[in-house]
N, C-alpha and C positions, 0 to 999 in steps of 0.2 A: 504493500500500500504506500508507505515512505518513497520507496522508486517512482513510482507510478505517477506520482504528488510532485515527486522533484520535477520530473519529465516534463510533466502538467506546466508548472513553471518555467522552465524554460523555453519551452513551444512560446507560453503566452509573454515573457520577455524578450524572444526573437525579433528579429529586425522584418521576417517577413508577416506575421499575425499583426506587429504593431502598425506595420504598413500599409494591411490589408484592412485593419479597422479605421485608422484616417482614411481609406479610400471612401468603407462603407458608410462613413459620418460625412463627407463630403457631400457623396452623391444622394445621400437620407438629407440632406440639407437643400440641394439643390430642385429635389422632386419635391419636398415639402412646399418650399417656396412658389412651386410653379403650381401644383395642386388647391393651395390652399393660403395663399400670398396672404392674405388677412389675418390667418392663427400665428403664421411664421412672423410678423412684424409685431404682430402683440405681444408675443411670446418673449421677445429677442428688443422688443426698441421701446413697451410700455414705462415709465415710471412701476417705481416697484417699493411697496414699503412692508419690510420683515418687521412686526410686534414681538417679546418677546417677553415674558414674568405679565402676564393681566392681573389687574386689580383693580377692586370695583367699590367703589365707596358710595354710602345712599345717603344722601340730606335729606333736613326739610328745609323746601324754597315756597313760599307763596301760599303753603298748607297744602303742597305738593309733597309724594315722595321721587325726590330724584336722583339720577345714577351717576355718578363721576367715573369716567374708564379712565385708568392709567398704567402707564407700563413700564417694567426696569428699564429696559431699552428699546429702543425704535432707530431702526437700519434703511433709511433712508437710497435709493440708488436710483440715478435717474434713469438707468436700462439695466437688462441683465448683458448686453452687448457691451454694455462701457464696463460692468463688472470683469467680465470675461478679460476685458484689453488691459484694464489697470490694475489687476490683484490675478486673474490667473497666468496669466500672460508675465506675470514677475515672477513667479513659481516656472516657469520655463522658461527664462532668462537666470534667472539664479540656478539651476539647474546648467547651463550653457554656461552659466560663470564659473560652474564647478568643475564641469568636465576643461573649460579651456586653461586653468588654472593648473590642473591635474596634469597638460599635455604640457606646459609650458616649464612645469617644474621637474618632469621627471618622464616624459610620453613622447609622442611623434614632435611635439614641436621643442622638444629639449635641448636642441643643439640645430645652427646651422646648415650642418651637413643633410640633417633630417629634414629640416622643415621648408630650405628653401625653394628646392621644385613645387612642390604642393602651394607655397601663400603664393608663388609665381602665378602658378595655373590660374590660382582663387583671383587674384588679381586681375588678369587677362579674362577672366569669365564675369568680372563685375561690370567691368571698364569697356568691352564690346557692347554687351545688352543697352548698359545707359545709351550709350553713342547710338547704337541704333534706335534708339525712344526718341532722343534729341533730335534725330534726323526727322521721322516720322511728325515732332509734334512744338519743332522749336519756333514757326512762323504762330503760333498757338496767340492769341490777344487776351485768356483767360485762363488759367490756373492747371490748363492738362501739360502744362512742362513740367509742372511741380512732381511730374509721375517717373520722375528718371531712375529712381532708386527700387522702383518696383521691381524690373525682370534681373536685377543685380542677385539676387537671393538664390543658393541650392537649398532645397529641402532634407536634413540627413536622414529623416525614419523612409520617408517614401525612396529618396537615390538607394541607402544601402539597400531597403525590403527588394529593389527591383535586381542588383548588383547580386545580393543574395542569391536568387533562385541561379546564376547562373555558376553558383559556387563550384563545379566541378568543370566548367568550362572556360575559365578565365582565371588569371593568376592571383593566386591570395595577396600577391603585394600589389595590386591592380585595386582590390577592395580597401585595401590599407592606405595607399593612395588619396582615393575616392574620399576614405573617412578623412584624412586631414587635409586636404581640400575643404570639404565641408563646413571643417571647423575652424579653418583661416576664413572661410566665407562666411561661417555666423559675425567672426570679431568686427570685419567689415562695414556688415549686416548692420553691426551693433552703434560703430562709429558713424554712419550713415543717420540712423535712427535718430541719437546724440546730435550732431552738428548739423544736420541739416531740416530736418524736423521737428523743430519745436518751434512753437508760436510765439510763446512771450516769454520775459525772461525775471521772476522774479530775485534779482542777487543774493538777499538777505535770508532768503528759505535754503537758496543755493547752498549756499558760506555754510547754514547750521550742516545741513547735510554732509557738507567736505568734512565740517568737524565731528560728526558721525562717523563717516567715512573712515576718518584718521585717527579714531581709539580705535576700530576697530582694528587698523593696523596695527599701531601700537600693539593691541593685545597680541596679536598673532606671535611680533616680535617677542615679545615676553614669553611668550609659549601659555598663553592662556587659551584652555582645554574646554573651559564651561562652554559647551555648547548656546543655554539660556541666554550667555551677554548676548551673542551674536544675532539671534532670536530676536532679542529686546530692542538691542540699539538698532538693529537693522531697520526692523518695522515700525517702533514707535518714531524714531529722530528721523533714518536714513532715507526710507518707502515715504514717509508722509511728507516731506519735506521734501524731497523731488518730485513728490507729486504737486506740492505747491508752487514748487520752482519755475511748471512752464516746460521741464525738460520731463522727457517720458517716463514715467513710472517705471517701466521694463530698466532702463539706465540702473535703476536700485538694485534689482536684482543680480546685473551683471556685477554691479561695485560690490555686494554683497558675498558674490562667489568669492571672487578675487581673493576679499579679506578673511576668507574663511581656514583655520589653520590646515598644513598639510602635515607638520612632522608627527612619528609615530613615536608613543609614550616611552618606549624600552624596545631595546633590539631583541632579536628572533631570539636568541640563544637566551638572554638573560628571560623573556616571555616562555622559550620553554623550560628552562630550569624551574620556574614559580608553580608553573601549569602541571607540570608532572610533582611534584608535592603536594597540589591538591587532589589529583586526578588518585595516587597512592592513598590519599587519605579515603576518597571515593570507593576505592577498588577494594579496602581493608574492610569494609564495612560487613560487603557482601549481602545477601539475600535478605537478612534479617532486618535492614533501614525502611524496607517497605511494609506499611500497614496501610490492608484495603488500597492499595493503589496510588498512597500517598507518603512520602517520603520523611524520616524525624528530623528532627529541628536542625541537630547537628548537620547532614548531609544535605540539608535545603541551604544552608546558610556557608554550605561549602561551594553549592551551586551556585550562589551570590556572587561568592569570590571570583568564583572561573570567569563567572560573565562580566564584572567588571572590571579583571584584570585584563580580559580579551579588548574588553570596550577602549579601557586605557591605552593599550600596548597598540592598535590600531588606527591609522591617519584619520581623525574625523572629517575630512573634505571623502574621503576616500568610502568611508560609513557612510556618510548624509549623501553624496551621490547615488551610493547602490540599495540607498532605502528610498528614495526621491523617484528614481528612475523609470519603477512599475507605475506610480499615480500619475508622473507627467507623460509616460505614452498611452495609457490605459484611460486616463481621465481628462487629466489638460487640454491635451490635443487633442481629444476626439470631439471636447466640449467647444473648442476654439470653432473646430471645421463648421458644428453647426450652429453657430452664432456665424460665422462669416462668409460660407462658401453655400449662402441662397440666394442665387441671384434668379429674380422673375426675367424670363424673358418670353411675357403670354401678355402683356397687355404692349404699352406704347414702345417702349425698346423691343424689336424684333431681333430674331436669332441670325439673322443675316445680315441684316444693318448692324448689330453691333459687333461684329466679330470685325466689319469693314473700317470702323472707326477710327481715326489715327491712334488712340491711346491705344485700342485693343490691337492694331497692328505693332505699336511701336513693342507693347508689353509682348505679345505672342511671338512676333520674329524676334523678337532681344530674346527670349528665352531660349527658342527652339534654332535659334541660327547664331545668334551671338553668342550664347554658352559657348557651344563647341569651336566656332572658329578662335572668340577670347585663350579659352583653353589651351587648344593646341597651340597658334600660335606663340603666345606666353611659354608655352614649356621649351617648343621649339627653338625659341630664343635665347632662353638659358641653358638647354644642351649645349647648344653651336658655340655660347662663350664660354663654355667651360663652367659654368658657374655649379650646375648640377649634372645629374645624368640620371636616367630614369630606374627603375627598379627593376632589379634580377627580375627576370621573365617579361617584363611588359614591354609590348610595341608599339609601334608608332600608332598601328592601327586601332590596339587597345584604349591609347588615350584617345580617339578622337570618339570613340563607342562610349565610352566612360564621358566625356564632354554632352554628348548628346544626352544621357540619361542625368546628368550635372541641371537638365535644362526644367528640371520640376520643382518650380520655386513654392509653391503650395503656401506653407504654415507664415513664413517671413514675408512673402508677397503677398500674400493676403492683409498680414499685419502691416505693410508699409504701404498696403493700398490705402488703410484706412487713416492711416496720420497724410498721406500726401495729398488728398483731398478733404481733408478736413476743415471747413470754415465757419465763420460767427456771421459772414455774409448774407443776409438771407436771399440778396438779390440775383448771386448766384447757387443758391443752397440747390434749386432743381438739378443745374447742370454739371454740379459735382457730384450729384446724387447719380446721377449717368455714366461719370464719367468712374465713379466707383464700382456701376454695374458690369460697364463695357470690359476694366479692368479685371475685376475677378472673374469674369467668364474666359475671357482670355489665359489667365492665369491654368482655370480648370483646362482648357481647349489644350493646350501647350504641354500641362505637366500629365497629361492621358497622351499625347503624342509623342510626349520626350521620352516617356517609358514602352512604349510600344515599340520604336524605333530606335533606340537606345539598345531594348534586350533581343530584337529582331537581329541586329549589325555584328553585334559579339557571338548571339547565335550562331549567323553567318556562319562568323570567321572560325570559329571554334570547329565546325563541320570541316571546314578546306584545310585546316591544320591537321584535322586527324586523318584526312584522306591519301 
């Protein structure tokens, strides 16, 4: 049963389940929208007020009996859409802050030699797509240039889900690749988000935040382990106060991973010396600590030990990643897709007219053409100087197969569709609402293409190699 369970979990941790559920929240999002465009907006764009402790107190008014309602607290949210982008949407930015922290200090981006093909490629796949956006929409007299940063974005749950299934057909350092790619293309992603998308800029929320910011580092330095500070200050000083700032919530998150500590409490040998004198204590006990199923105090409170001795001796960025990891592909993201990937296209924007649109050309060819030409050329330019060279087994062919499936911006382009059209205008509030539509339909058009084509080309090549 234990095996079975482990199994179980890893199937539902895999890169291709997680994949396949952002598909099926996508397209449960997109059918919802077009079926029932009215529940879907209610749902997703109402004001929203959570009550929370009721209490009712009765007067007399007038030679009335009457009722006073009041509550401990009331949660006030002006959509569960803004919910989703400014608190869950930091939960997978922190999340990204942890894993790019993780690569930076000790992973694929831990040294030069490792990392600079891959932020090459990442670069040369952000800096095509804009360019072709800007072509498409730079004569623009109203707010759809603001869209450059859309088809900039890879997606890593749905590129690796797709990279995966081809796992025996294509080189493991080709997926390896792919992955730090990715995650030079979130940092990107991130700095994009930061400097070029925020609206207003309040300094003074700013400042407290930096100083937020910088106990947290502090603490790190020190080697301060309390999980809870990090918790605390993050959320109450760091999250609130950039969100006051003007700069995007998500920002918090990333700052959040960063400061989160990495070193482990005691080295392996000194962790197993501890561990096997509890485990000896464990083992001496024998059969007789169990009564009805349940352990004596002594052996419970040895259990204690192991586990907080494991807890200690363990990197907590390293912990809070691979306990974070299940809820943000299992929940996050599946929650994100359908708050943002409904687009109607049954009343006045038509599915042919908007796919024709300069935004939705500029967003669809950046993706599905500027990925991979960025890609490959970029990488091709640092083989030829020497600067890098590509990975045991991968060919020239593989990166340009890998570039194409690079081209499913999904989770990030969705989110930077909606900070890039965002406005207080109301005079243009219609025609960004369009231009929002036109973009994530493209978005969906493009990252169903880029996987199609992507796993079709490596398919290919994988056949004429073995023949």
């Amino acid at each position: 049963m234990g095996m079975k369970l482990k199994k179980l979990r890893s199937i539902l941790a895999g890169p291709t389940f997680t994949g396949g559920l952002l598909f099926f929240a996508a397209v449960a999002a997109f059918v919802w929208a077009n079926v029932s465009p009215d529940t879907y907006n209610a749902v997703w764009n109402q004001p929203l007020t959570l009550n929370l402790g009721k209490h009712v107190e009765k007067a007399l008014e007038n030679g009335q009996v009457v009722e006073h309602v009041s509550y401990f607290m009331s949660i006030h949210l002006k959509s569960l859409q803004l919910f989703v982008s400014d608190l869950l949407m930091v939960i997978f930015f922190f999340s990204v802050g942890l894993e790019l922290k993780g690569e930076f200090v000790a992973g694929k981006l831990s040294s030069f030699k490792k990392a600079i093909l891959p932020i090459a490629a990442a670069l040369g796949g952000m800096l095509a797509p804009a360019i072709i956006y800007h072509l498409f929409n730079h004569n623009a007299a109203d707010i759809a240039e603001q869209g450059w940063g859309i088809p900039m974005a890879t997606d890593i749950a749905f590129s690796l889900a797709v990279i995966s299934l081809l796992a025996k057909r294509v080189p493991l350092s080709l997926k390896i690749f792919l992955m730090t790619l990715a995650v030079a293309d979130d940092l990107g992603g991130i700095a994009v988000i930061a400097f070029f998308y925020t609206e207003h800029l309040n300094t003074g929320a700013l400042a407290i935040a930096m100083i937020g910011v910088a106990f947290l580092f502090f603490s790190n330095m020190v080697n301060a382990r309390t999980r809870w500070v990090y918790y605390v200050v993050g959320f109450v000083v760091v999250w609130t106060q950039i969100l006051e700032s003007g700069v995007h919530a998500t920002i918090a998150g990333v700052l959040m991973g960063f400061a989160f500590p990495t070193n482990a409490g005691m080295l392996p040998k000194d962790y197993a010396a501890k561990a096997k004198k509890l485990l000896g204590k464990i083992e001496d006990k024998g059969h007789e600590t169990i009564f009805r199923g349940m352990p004596d105090t002594e052996t419970s409170d040895t259990y204690f030990e192991l586990k907080q001795l494991t807890k200690y001796a363990e990197s907590p960025l390293a912990s809070v990643e691979r306990t974070l990891a299940p809820w943000v592909a299992l929940v996050v993201m599946p929650v994100f897709a359908l708050a943002n990937a409904g687009v109607n296209v049954s009343g006045d924007l038509s599915f042919t007219q908007a796919i024709a649109t300069p935004v939705a050309l500029g967003v669809g060819i950046g993706l599905l053409v500027g990925k991979p030409i960025g890609i490959f050329l970029f990488t091709l330019l640092f083989v030829k100087l020497g600067i890098g060279k590509l990975p045991e087994g991968v060919k020239w062919k593989h990166i340009f197969g890998m570039g194409i499936i690079a081209g499913m911006g999904f989770t990030v382009a969705l989110f930077i569709t909606e900070l890039a059209f965002r406005t207080t205008d109301l005079s243009i509030r219609e025609i960004a609402m369009n231009y929002t539509a036109e973009a994530k339909l493209a978005i969906l058009l493009a990252s169903v293409l880029a996987a199609i084509l992507g796993y079709t080309f490596l398919y290919a090549i994988s056949l004429k190699r073995k023949h």
